[in-house]
N, C-alpha and C positions, 0 to 999 in steps of 0.2 A: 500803328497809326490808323483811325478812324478814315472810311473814305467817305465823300463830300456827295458824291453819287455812284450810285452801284450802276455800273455798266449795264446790264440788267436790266433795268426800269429805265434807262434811257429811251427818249423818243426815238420817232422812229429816223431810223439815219440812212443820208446816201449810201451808194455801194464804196465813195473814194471814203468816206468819212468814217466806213466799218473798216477798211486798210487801217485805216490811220489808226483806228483805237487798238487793231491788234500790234502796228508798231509799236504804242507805246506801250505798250504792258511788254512787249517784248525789249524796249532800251530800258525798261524800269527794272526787268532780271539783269541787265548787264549792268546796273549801277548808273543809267544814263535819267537823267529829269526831263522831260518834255513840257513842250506846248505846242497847239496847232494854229493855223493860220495867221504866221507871224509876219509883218507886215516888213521886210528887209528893207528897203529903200521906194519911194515914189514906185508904182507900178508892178512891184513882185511882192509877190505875197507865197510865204513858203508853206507846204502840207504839214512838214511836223518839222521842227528843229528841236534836236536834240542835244541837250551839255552833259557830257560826260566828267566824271571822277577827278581829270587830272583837267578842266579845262576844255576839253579838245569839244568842236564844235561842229555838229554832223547837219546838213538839209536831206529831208527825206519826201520825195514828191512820190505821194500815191496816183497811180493808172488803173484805173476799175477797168478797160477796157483797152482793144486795137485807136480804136479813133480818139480815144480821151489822150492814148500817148499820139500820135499823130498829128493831133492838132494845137499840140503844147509847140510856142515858138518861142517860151520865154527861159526854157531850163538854161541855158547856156548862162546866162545872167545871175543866177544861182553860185555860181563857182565861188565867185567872186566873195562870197561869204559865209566860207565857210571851210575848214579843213577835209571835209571828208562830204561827196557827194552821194546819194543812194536812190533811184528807184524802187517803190513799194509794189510789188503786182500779188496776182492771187496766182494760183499754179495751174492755169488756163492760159496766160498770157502766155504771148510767143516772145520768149524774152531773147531770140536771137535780133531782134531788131532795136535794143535797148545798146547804146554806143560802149564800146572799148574802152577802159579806164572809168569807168562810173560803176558804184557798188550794185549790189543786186539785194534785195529783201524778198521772201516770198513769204505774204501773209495772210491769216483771213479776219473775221472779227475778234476773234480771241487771242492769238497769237502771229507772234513770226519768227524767221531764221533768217540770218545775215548767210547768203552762200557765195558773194561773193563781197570782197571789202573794196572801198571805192577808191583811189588813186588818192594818196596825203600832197594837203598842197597848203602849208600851214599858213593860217592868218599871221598879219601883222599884228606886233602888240598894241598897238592905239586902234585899229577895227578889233581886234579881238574884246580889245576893253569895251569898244563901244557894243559891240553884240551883245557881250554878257551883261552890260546894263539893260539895252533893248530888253533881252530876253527877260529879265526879270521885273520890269517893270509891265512888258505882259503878261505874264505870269499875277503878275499884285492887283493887276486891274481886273481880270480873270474869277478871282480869286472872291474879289470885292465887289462884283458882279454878283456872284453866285450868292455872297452871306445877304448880301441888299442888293435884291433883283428891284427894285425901285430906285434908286440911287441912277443919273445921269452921269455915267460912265463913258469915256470913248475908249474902242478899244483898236 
């Protein structure tokens, strides 16, 4: 499959937004489809939500920093949607301050590795339906963005 942009020629990007891309090339080896800043409900907006093979649906919130996790008050709210939670840090972070039962990713802009997996706490099937719709209707507007960057789009 042809990509749409090479990572590469990408502008230039945050330090959360270089995690994030190495998430996703890394849930793209495990068979998982992403997209980032997916807007879950009124006021949370998730780093990377990932839909894996069989369904199962991961949030993955990148921390470039001590104070970028410190100052997050909203992860708890995240649970709620989604089977499996994960923190994205780089291998600088002090990830003993990252809470018990939440996965771990360590990555940088090219890649990453799951080292620890995040506590299952499986959606209901009518939020599961509704997320995988979410999820792929941003995805489609994404998508349609990209082929017509003049195109009034909300995303």
């Amino acid at each position: 499959m042809q990509s749409l942009i090479r990572p590469e020629t990408a502008p230039d990007l945050m330090p959360g937004q270089l995690l994030a891309r190495g998430v996703c090339r890394h849930m793209s080896a495990l068979g998982f489809v992403t997209v980032e800043e997916l807007v879950v409900t009124r006021g949370l907006r998730v780093d990377v939500m990932a839909l894996g093979p069989k369904g199962e649906l991961w949030v993955i919130e990148c921390k470039s920093s001590r104070s970028d996790y410190m100052t997050d008050r909203k992860w708890q709210g995240y649970l709620e949607w989604c089977d499996r939670y994960f923190w994205a840090v780089d291998a600088e972070f002090p990830t003993d301050l990252l809470p018990e039962g939440t996965g771990l990713i360590i990555a940088d802009a090219y890649d990453g590795e799951v080292l620890r997996m995040g506590e299952e706490s499986k959606l209901a099937p009518a939020r599961r339906k509704k997320m995988i719709q979410c999820f792929a209707t941003h995805a489609a507007r994404r998508l349609q963005a990209l082929r017509d960057p003049g195109a009034r789009i909300e995303l």
